[in-house]
N, C-alpha and C positions, 0 to 999 in steps of 0.2 A: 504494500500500500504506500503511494505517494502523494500524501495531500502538499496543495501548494498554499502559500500566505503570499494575499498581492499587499504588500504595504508600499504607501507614497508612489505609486505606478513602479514599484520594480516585485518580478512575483519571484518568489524564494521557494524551493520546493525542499519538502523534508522529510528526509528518510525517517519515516520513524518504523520499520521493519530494523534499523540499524542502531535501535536503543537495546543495550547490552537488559537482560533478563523478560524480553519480548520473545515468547514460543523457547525458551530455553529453562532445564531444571535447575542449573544453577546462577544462583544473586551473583551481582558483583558485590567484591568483599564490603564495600563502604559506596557509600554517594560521591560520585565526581560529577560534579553543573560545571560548565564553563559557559559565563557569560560572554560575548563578544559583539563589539558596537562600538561606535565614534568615541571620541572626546568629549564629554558632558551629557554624555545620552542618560547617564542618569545608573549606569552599573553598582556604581560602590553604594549607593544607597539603598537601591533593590538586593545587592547580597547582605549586606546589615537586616534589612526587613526579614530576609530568608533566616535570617541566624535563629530570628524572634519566633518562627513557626516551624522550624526542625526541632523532634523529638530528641534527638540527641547535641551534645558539641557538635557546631557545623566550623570548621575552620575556614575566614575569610583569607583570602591572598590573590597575587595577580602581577600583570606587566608591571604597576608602576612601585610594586615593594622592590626590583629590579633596576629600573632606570632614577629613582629614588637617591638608590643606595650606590649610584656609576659616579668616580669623580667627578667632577665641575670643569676639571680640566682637558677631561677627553669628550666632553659635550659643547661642540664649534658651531657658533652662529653666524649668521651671514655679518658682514659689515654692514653700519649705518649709511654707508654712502653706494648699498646695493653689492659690495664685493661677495662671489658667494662664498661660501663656510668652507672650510679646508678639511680638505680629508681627515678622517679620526677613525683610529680602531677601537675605537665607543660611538656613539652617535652623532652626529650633525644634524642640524634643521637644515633641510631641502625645500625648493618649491613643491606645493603640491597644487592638484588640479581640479580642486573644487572652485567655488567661486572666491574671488578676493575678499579679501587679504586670506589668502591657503596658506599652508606650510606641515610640513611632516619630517619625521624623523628618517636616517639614513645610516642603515646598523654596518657597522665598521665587525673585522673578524673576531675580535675578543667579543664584545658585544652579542654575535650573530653563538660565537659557544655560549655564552651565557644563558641564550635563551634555550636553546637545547638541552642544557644544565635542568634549566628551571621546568621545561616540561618534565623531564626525566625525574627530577624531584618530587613535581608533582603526582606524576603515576606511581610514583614508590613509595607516598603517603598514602593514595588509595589503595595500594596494595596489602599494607598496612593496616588497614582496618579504619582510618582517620576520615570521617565526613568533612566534604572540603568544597568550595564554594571558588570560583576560581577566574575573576576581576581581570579579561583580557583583550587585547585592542590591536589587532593581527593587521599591520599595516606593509607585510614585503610577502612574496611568493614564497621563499623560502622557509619563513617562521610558520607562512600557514602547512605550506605541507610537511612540517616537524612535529607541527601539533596536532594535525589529523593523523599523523601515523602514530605518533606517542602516545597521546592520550585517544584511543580508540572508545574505549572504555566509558567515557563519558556522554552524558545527555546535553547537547552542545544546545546554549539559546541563542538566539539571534534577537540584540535590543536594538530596534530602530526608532528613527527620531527624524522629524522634518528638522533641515536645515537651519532654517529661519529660526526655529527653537534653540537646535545645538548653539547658536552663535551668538543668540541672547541669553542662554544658562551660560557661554563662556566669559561674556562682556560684564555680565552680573557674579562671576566668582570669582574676577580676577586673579587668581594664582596661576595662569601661566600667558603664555605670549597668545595676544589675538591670532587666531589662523589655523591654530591646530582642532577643531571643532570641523570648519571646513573641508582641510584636509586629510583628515581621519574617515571623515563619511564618505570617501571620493572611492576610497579603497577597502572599508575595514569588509565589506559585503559580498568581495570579489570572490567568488571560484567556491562559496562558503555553503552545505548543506546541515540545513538546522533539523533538531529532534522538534523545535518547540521555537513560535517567532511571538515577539512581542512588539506594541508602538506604545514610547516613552512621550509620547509628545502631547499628548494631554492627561494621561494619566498617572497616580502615584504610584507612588515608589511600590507603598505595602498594597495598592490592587493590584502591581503586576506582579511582584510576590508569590500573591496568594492564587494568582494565573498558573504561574511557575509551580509552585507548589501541588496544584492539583492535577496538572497535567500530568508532571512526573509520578506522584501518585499513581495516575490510573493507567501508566504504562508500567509501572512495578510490578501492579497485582499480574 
């Protein structure tokens, strides 16, 4: 069975034959969610809400305890007079190609292990037995196809959000550079097949939650 989600005219189609304990006698050991969506779609607060209605510890984590925790010094911005950003085997801001002011990250080879690290991390806390909630924002080909073959395992969501919204939750949170909102939605959707889609853009945090929640649910039993 393939049902599709048309949100904001793009339709996302979702395996959901491909959530691990669907027609099989054995559970995965623990819950693996990965959430995956733009810059301000609204993830870190839908996995907080999730925390509040899993029966057990759900452990929150994600791309930016990651790019967070990357020094300052291997993270190159463009010049103020347009020079672009210098190569870094951490990340760079790139143009990206949503509408202006865009801009997106550009993962250098340390960086690019690191995230392969972190999935690998992550499936070996599920494997572990750890319910884990998992805050991710797949913005290059390569990081997405590490984490569809890493984490197989999980019930992947897809948070979307009209544009216009991303870039006025980004202009109103101010903690990072105008652009990345734009340029996160241009790509984070690309090549991506969801168990379960959601739209952030008028709704909260704890109703999409408890969407989340129930869906995964009833693909459990």
């Amino acid at each position: 069975m393939m049902p599709s989600f048309d949100v904001n005219g793009a339709r996302v189609e979702a395996m959901v034959d491909d959530v691990v304990g669907v027609g099989q006698t054995q559970p995965m050991p623990a819950t693996l969610i990965v959430l995956n969506g733009a810059s301000s779609a609204g993830k870190s607060s839908i996995a907080r809400c999730l925390q509040d209605l899993w029966p057990r510890p759900l452990l929150v984590t994600g791309i930016d305890t990651f790019i967070g925790g990357w020094p300052g010094s291997f993270l190159k911005f463009p010049g103020d007079d347009g020079t672009p950003s210098e190569q870094s085997v951490g990340l760079r801001v790139v143009p990206g190609h949503g509408p202006p002011p865009s801009w997106i990250l550009e993962s250098g080879e340390d960086f690019n292990t690191l995230m392969r690290l972190a999935h690998r991390a992550w499936a070996s806390i599920n494997e572990g037995g750890i319910d884990q909630v998992v805050d991710h924002a797949i913005f290059e080909e390569p990081m997405r196809r590490n984490a569809l073959d890493v984490l197989s395992n999980a019930y992947w969501v897809g948070v979307m959000c009209d544009i216009d919204e991303l870039v006025r939750r980004e202009d109103r949170r101010g903690d990072r550079p105008t652009g990345f909102a734009s340029g996160t939605s241009a790509v984070v959707h690309r090549g991506m097949r969801y168990d379960f889609v959601v739209d952030s853009t008028s709704s909260t945090s704890e109703e999409l939650a408890g969407q989340i929640f129930d869906a995964f649910q009833g693909e459990s039993r």
